[in-house]
N, C-alpha and C positions, 0 to 999 in steps of 0.2 A: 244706432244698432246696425251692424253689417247686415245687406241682403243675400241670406246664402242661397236663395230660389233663383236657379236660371232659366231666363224665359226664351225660348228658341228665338224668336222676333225681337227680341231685342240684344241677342248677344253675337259674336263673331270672337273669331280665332286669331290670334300673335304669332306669329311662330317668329322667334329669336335666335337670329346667327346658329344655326344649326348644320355649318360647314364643318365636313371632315377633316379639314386641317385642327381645326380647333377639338373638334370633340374627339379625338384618339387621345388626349388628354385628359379626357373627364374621368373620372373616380364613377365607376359604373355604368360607363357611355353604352353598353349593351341595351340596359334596361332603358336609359333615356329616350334611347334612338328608336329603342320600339315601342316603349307608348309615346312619341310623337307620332309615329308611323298611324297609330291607334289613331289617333288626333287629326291627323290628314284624312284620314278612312270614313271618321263621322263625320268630319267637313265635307268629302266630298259627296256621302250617301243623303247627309240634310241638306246639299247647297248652303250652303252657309257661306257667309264674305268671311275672308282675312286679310290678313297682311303677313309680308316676310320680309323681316330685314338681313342683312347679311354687312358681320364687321368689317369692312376694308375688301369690298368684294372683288377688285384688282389682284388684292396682294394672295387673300386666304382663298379666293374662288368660292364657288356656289353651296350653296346648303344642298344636302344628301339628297341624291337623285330619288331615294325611295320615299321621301316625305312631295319631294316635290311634283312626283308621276302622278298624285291622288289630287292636286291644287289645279282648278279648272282657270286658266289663264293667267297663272301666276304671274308676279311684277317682282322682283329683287327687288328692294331698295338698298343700295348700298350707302353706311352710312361708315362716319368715322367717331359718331358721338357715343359717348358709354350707353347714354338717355336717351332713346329713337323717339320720343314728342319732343327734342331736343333740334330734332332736322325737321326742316321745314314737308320735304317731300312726304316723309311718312305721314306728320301730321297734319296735312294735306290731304290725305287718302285714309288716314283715320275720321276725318269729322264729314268726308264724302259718304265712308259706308250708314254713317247717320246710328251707330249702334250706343248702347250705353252700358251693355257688360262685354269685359273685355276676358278671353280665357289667355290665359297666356302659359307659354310652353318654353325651353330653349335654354339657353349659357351663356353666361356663367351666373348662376341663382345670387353669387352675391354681389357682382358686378354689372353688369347687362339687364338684367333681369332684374335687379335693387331697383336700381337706378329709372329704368322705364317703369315699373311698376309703380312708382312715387312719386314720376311724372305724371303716367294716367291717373293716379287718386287727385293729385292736384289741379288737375282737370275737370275732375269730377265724374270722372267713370268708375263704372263697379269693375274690382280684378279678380278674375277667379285664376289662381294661380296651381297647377296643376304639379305638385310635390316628385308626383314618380314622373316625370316628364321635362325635368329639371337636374342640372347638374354643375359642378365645381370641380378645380382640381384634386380637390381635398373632401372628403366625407365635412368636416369641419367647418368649412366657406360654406357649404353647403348647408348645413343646420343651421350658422349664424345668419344664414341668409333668408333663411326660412322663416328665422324666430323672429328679426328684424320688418319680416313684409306683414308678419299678421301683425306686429303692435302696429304698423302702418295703417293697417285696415285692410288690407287684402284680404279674402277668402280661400284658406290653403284647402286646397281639394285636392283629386287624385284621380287619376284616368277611368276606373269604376262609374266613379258618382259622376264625374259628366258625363259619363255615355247614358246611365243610366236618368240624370235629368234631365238632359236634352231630349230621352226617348218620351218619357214624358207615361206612356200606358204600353202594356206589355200584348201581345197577339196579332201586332200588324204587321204588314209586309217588310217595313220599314224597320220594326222590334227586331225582325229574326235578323236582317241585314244585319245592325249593330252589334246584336248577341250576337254573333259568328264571330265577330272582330275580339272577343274576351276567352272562346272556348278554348 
């Protein structure tokens, strides 16, 4: 059975090629762009570890500067592999943060985001894979992408529910930081 419980200490953030060359492209790059934005905001109010990979970051350049302003010492990894547990370096810097859920965010949901997603299960980590935070050039890639990672075993969730279970209880300082980031 899938763990759909996420434990703040045991999980960290993906964020997946989430360069504007690429995403002016996407079938709803509005909505994706901003709840990663989201996604950057509770990474960086919970400290929380990530990773960023970036496709061919030579050719397409950096992932959106406004995901990237909220990532506290961020590292590109540039890679060329569809699979980022495919390149050495990420996964490298994957098994250093030492976490075992993995939230993952980025493009293309059924290429990039397939593909690493089915590496981390075979790995053995948990993927929480973040639905409105995800996109394709097609409404279409995108849903086959989606239906393909939960029969995988991923946990399709939604920008909401990880803010909301990372926050874990509602009235702390830390609560209202988060709620601000949905009003």
């Amino acid at each position: 059975m899938k763990n759909f419980k996420l434990d703040r200490n045991k999980a960290m953030f993906m964020f997946i090629d989430m360069q504007p060359r690429i995403l002016k492209a996407i079938d709803n790059n509005e909505r994706v762009l901003k709840n990663s934005i989201i996604l950057a905001k509770i990474c960086e109010i919970l400290d929380m570890d990530f990773v960023v990979t970036a496709q061919y970051l030579k050719g397409l350049g950096s992932n959106h500067e406004e995901i990237l302003k909220h990532l506290k010492n961020y590292v590109e990894h540039s890679k060329l592999t569809f699979d980022s547990t495919e390149d050495e370096e990420i996964l490298r810097d994957l098994k250093a943060k030492n976490k075992k859920q993995i939230i993952v965010c980025g493009i293309e949901s059924h290429i990039c985001i397939l593909q690493t997603v089915r590496g981390l299960l075979e790995k053995g980590y948990e993927v929480f894979v973040v639905s409105d935070a995800l996109g394709s050039r097609s409404d279409s890639n995108h849903q086959n992408g989606l239906s393909q990672l939960d029969q995988m075993g991923a946990v399709i969730s939604n920008t909401e529910t990880i803010l909301f279970d990372l926050a874990g209880v509602a009235g702390t300082d830390t609560f209202k930081k988060l709620q601000a980031l949905i009003k």
